[in-house]
C-alpha positions in Angstrom: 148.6 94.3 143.2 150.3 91.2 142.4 147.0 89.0 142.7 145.7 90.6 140.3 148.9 90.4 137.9 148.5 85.9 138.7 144.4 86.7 137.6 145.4 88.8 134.6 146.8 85.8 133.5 145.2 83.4 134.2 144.4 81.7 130.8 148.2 81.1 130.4 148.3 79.7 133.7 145.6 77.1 133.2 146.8 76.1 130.2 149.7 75.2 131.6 148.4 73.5 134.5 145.2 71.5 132.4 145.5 69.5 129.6 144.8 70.8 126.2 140.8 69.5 126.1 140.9 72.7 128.6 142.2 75.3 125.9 138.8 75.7 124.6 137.6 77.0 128.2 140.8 78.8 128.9 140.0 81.5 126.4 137.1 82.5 128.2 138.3 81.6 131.6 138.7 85.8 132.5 135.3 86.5 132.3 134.9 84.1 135.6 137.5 85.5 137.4 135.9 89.2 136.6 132.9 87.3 137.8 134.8 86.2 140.7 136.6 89.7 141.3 133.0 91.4 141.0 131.5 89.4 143.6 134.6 89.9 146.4 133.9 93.8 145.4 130.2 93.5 146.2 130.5 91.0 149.3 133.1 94.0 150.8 130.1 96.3 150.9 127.3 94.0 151.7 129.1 93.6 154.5 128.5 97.4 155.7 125.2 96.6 154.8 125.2 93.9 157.5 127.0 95.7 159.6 124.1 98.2 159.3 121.5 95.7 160.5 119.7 95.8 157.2 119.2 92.1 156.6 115.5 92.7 155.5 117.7 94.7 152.3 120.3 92.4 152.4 118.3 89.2 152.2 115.8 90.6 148.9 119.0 92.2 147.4 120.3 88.4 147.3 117.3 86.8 146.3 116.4 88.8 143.6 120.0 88.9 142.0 120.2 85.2 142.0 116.6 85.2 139.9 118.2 87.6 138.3 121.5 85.8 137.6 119.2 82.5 136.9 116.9 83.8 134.3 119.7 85.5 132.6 121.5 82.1 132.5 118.6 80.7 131.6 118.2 83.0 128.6 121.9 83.0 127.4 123.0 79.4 128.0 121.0 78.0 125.2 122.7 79.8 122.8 126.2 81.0 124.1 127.4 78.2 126.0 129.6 78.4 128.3 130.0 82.5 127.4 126.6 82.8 128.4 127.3 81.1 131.7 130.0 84.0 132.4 127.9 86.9 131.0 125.5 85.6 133.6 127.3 85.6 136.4 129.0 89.0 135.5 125.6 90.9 134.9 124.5 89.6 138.0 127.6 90.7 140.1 127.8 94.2 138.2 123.7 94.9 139.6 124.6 93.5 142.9 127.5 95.8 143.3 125.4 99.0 141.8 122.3 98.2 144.1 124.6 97.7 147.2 127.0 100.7 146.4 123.7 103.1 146.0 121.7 101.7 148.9 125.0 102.7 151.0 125.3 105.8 149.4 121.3 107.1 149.7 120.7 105.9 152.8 124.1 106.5 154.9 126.3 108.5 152.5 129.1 106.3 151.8 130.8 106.7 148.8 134.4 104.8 147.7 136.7 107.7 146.8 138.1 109.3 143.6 140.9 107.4 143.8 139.7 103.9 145.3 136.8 104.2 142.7 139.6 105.0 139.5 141.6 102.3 140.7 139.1 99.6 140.9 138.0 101.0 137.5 141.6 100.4 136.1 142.1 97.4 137.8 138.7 96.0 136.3 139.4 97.4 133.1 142.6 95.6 132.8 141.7 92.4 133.4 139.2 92.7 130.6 142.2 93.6 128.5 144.5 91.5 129.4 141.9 88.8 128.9 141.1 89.4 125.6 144.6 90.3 124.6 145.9 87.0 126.3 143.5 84.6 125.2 144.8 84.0 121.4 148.1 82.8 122.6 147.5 80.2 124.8 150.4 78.3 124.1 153.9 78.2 126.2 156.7 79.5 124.5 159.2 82.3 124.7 157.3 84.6 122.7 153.8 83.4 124.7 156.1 84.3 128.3 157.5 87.7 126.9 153.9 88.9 125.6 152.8 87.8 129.3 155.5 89.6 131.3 155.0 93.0 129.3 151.5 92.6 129.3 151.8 92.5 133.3 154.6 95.4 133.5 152.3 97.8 131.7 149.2 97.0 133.9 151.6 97.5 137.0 152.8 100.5 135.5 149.7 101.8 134.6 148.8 102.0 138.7 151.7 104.4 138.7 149.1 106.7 137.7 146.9 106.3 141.2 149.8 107.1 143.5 149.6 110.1 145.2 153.0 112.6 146.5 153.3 110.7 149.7 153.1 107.4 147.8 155.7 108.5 145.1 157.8 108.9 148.3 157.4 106.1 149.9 158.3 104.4 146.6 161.4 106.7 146.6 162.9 105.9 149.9 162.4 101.7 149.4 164.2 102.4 146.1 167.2 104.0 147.1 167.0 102.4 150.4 167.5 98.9 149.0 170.5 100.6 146.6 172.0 102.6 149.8 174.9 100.0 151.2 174.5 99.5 155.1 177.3 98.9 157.7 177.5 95.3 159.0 176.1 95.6 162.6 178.9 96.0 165.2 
């Protein structure tokens, strides 16, 4: 939950970090990481693939969505710079994911559930968001830091909305368990 709070973010961050030549780069620098975030959510379920002995799958899957992922470059590059570079990448993670994820689920059933599916679905969603709503202010100020923390709090708030009874719970007792006063031990 809080990696993807540091991602959310992570314009503000490397402008902070870079010098301001980078500013340009920063604005677009979420599409990578939902690049990046794609790929770790298609490599989790190439590895059941694996784990299935289907390399003859896995192996064509991979070398088609690199072509894939190269002629698309190829194609937007030219004309969209470094965009194009990301909407590469991003295409190419998003039919990786969808080939894997229905491969698994025609030939062995397995399906991410309601919940797992709605939350990476949020959790996607937001970072798309928070990208586009973070990159005009890349600057360090007050008001940049206070946009940035509520920004944050609502997409951690919004995953209020995933937890189940026994979650709510849970939440409960480390709530009023940190606020309960314990006796020294004797």
């Amino acid at each position: 939950m809080w990696d993807h709070a540091i991602l959310a973010e992570a314009n503000r961050r490397q402008s902070l970090l870079y010098a301001g030549s980078f500013l340009p780069g920063a604005k677009i620098f979420f599409l990578f990481v939902l690049g990046d975030v794609l790929y770790l959510l298609g490599g989790t379920y190439q590895a059941l693939v694996i784990a299935a002995n289907q390399l003859r799958f896995h192996v064509i899957q991979n070398i088609t969505g690199t072509a894939g992922h190269d002629l698309i470059a190829w194609l937007t590059i030219p004309r969209l710079g470094m965009t194009g570079a990301a909407v590469a990448t991003i295409i190419a993670q998003v039919l990786l994911f969808a080939s894997t994820s229905a491969f698994l689920a025609l030939r062995y059933g397995v399906r991410p559930g309601a919940r797992t599916t709605g939350v990476t679905a949020y959790l996607l969603a937001a970072l798309v968001v928070v990208g586009v709503v973070g990159a005009p202010g890349l600057q360090f100020s007050l008001l940049g830091l206070a946009r940035a923390a509520t920004i944050e709090i609502v997409v951690i708030a919004g995953l209020a909305l995933f937890l189940s009874r026994d979650d709510w719970r849970r939440v409960g007792r480390l709530i009023f368990g940190a606020l309960t006063p314990t006796a020294p031990p004797s």
